[in-house]
N, C-alpha and C positions, 0 to 999 in steps of 0.2 A: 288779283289775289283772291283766296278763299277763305271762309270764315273755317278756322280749324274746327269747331263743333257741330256746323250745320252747311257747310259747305255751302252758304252763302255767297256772293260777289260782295266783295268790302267795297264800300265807297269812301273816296278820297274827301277829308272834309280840314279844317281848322278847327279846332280845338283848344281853347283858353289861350289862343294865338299860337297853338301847336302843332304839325302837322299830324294827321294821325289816318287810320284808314279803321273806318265801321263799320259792323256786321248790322244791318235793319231789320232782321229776323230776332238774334239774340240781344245786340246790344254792348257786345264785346267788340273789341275796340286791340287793334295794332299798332305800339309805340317803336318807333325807331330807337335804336341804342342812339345816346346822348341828348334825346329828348324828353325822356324820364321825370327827370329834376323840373323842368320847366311844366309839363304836366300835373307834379306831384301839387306842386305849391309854394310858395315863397318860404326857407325856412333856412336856417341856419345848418351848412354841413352840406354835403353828397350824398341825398337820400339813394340814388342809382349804387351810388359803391358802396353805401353799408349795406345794402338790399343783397347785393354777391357778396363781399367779401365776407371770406370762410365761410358761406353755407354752402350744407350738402346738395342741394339741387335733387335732395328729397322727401319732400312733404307731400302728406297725403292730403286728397281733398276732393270734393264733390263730385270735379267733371272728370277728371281721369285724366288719362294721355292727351296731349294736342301736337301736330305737327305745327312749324314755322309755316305760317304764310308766305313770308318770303321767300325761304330757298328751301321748305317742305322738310327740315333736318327736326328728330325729336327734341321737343325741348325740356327742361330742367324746371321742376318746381320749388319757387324759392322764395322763402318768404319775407315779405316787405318789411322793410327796418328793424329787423329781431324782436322776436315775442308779441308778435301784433297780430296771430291768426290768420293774416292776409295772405293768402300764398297767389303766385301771380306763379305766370309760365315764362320763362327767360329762355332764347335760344344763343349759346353759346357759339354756333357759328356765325349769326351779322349783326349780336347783341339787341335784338328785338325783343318787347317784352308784350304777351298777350294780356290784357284786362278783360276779366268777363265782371258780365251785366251791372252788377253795384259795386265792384270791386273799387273804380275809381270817386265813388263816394267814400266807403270806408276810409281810404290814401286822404282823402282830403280833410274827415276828421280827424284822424291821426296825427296828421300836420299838425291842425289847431290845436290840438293836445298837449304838442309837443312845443309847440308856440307856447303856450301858457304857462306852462313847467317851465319852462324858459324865462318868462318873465318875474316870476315868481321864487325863484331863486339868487339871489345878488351878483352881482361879479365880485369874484376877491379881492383884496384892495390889489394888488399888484397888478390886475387886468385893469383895473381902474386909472392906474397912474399909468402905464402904457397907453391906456385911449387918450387922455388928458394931452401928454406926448407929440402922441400923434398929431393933435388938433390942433395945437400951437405951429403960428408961419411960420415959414421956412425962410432967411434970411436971405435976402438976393444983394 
């Protein structure tokens, strides 16, 4: 595969125990569709399905077009978890997502952001007594 920006050769690497293929020229980086989430960061929710769902797959932003590495079809600019500036490249035919150079730092503060908002806000009692529920044995 090729870096869609500088027509580099990706190299196959692991990645926070993910697979992924990287550009050593730019530093962008190719995620396989349903590796996303695991890339993105530990967090509550399907960061990959809120990342598509109902966006338009057009946002503007620095690098311009890129074809898929994978299977070379244009891809869709879409931005990562709504209202976060992040716009990543998404190819809608083998669900691959391109990340250039800091993009997957931004994705990881945003996480933690999103982590803390999280924690920071309570659960309402009704989530509360469903967890409770839940945690209580089950009678054999």
């Amino acid at each position: 595969m090729q870096c869609p920006r500088d027509a580099a050769v990706l190299a196959k690497r692991q990645f926070e125990e993910t697979p992924v293929e990287i550009c050593s020229t730019c530093g962008g980086m190719f995620v396989e569709g349903g590796e996303f989430n695991r890339l993105s960061g530990q967090t509550v929710g399907d960061l990959e399905f809120s990342t598509l769902d109902a966006d338009s797959g057009r946002h503007p932003d620095e690098w311009g077009a890129a074809v898929c590495p994978r299977d070379g079809a244009q891809m869709e600019k879409v931005e990562f978890n709504i209202e976060t500036g992040i716009i990543l490249d998404h190819c809608t035919s083998c669900g691959g997502f391109w990340l250039d150079g800091r993009e997957l730092t931004r994705i990881h503060e945003e996480v933690q952001n999103l982590n803390e908002a999280a924690r920071q806000v309570p659960d309402p009692p009704l989530v509360r007594f469903a967890q409770f529920i839940w945690s209580l044995p089950v009678p054999h």
